[in-house]
VEXVEX-320401 format. One record per residue (C-alpha): residue number from 1; residue in one letter; x, y, z. Coordinates in Angstrom, 3 decimals, m for minus. Example, Ala and Ser with C-alpha at 12.3 -4.5 7.8 and 13.67 -1.06 7.14 Angstrom:
# VEXVEX-320401
<rec pos="1" code="A" x="12.300" y="m4.500" z="7.800"/>
<rec pos="2" code="S" x="13.670" y="m1.060" z="7.140"/>
***
This chain:
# VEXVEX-320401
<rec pos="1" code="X" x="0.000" y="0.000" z="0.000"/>
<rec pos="2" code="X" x="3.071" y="2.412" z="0.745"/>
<rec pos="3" code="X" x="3.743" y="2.106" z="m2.461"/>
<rec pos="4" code="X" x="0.628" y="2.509" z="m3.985"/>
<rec pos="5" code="X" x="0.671" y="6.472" z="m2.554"/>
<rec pos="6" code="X" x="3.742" y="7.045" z="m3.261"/>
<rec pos="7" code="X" x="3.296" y="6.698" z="m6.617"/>
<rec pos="8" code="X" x="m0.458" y="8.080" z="m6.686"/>
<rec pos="9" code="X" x="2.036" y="11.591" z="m4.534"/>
<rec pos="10" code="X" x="4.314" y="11.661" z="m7.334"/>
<rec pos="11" code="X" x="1.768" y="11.521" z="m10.141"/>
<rec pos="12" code="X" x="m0.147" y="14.681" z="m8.263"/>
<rec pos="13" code="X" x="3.101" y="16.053" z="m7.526"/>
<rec pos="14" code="X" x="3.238" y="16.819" z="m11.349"/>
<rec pos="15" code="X" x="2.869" y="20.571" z="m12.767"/>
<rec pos="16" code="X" x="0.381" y="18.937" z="m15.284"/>
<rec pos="17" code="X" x="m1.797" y="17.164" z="m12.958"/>
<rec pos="18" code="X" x="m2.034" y="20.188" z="m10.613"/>
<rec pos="19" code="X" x="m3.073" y="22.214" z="m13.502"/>
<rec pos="20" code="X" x="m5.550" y="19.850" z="m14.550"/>
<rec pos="21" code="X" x="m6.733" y="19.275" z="m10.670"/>
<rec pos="22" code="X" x="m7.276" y="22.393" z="m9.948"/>
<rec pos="23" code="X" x="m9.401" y="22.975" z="m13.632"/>
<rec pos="24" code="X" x="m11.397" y="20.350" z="m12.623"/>
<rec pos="25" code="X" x="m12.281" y="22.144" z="m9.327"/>
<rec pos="26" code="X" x="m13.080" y="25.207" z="m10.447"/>
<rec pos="27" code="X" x="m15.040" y="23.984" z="m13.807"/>
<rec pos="28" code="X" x="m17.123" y="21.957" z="m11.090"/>
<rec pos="29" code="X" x="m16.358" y="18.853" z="m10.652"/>
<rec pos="30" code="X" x="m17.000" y="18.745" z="m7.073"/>
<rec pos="31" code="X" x="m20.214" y="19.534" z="m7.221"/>
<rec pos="32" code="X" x="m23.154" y="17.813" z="m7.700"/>
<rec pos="33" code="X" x="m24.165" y="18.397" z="m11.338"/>
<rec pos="34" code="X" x="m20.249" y="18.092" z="m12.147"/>
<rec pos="35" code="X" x="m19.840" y="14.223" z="m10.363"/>
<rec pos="36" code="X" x="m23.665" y="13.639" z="m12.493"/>
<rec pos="37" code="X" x="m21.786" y="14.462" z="m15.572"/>
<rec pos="38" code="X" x="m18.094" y="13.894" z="m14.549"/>
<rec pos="39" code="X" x="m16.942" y="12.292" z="m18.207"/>
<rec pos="40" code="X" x="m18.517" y="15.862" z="m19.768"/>
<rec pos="41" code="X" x="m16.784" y="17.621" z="m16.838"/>
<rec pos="42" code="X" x="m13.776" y="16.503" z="m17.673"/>
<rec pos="43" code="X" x="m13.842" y="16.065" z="m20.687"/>
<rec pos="44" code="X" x="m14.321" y="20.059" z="m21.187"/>
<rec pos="45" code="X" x="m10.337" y="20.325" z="m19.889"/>
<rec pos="46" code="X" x="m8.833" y="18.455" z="m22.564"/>
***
């Protein structure tokens, strides 16, 4: 398991995937309508 978030740190630990965390955040997908249509959500970043 120590493993397993180690590697799941360093992946978040990435400029990318901090950039594309926080866009998800703030386009929504924490909210409700945003987890109904996470794929869309998501989707929107890319």
């Amino acid at each position: 398991m120590q493993t397993n978030n180690e590697l799941l740190g360093q992946t978040f630990a990435a400029p990318m995937a901090t950039a594309l965390t926080l866009a998800a955040l703030e386009g929504g997908a924490q909210t409700r309508e945003g987890e109904k249509n996470l794929e869309e959500t998501l989707a929107a970043l890319l």
